[in-house]
C-alpha positions in Angstrom: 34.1 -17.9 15.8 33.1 -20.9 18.0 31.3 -18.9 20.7 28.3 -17.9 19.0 27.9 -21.3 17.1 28.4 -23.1 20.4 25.7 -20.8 22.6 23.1 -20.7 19.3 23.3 -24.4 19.2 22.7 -24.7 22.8 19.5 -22.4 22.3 18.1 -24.1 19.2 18.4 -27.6 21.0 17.0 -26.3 24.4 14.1 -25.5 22.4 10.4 -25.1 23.6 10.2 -28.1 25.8 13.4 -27.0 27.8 15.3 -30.3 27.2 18.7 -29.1 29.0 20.5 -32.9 28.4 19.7 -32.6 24.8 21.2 -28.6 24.5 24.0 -29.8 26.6 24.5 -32.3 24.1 24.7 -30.1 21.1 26.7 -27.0 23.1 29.5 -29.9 24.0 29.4 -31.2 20.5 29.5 -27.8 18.8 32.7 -26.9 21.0 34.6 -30.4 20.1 33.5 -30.4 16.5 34.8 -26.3 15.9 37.9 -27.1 17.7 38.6 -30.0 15.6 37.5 -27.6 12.8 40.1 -25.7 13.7 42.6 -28.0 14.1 42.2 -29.4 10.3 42.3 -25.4 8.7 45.5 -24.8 10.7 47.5 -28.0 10.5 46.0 -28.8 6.6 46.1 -32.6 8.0 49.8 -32.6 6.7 51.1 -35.5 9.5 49.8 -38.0 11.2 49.7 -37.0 14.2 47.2 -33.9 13.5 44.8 -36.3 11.4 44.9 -38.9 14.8 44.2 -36.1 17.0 41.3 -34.9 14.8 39.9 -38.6 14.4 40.4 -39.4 17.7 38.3 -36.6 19.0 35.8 -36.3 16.5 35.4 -40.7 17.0 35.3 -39.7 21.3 32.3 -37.5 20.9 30.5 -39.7 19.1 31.2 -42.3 21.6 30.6 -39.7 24.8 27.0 -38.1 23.0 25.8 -41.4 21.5 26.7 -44.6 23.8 23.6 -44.6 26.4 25.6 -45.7 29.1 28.5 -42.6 28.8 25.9 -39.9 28.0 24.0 -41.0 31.0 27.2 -40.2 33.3 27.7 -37.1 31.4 23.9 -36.2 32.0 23.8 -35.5 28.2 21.2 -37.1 25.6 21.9 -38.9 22.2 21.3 -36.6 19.4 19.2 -37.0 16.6 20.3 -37.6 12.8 19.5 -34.4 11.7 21.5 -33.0 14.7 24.5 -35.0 13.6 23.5 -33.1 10.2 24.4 -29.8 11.6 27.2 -31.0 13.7 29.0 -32.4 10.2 27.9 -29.0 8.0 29.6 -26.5 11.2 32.9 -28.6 11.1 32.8 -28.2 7.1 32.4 -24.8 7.8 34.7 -24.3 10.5 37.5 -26.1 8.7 37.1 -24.0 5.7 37.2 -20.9 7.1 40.1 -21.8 9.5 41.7 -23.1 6.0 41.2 -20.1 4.4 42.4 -17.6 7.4 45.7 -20.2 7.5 46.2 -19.3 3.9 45.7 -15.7 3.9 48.6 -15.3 6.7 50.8 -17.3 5.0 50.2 -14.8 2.1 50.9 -11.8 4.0 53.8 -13.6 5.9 55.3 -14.3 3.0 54.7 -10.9 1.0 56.3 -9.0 4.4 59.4 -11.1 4.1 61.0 -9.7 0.8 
């Protein structure tokens, strides 16, 4: 699920005037944000420990893509708003459908225990 969203990111933001730090950007953001996606569909944010993990590394990319000084280092460039835009609708996506595939297991689990 994350591949494609993570390599058609990367494309879109390389865009016509081949700016590599700013696809790099997006490509590392899109594979932190569906992981953390992930992360909130599976574990439903039940403890505390899952919603500090997911805080924690949604609040470290936004300090790796955005700080000048970091991104610099990690040869990556500060995204745009509307980038940020996309970045929030994938992990409302992401979570969702993670959410929703959670559920549906726990459906059939349950059903093949009788």
């Amino acid at each position: 699920m994350s591949r494609p969203v993570v390599v058609w990111s990367y494309l879109h933001a390389l865009g016509a005037d081949r700016d590599v730090e700013h696809a790099r950007g997006m490509a590392m953001s899109m594979l932190v944000v569906t992981s953390a996606g992930i992360a909130i569909g599976l574990t439903r944010l039940r403890r505390a420990a899952s919603r500090w993990i997911v805080l924690g590394t949604l609040a470290s990319l936004g300090l790796l893509v955005q700080v000048p000084v970091i991104s610099q280092f990690l040869n990556v460039s500060p995204m745009h708003v509307s980038d940020w835009g996309f970045v929030a609708a994938v992990l409302v996506l992401v979570g969702a459908a993670s959410l929703m595939t959670a559920s549906w297991l726990a459906k059939a689990d349950s059903s093949n225990d009788c």
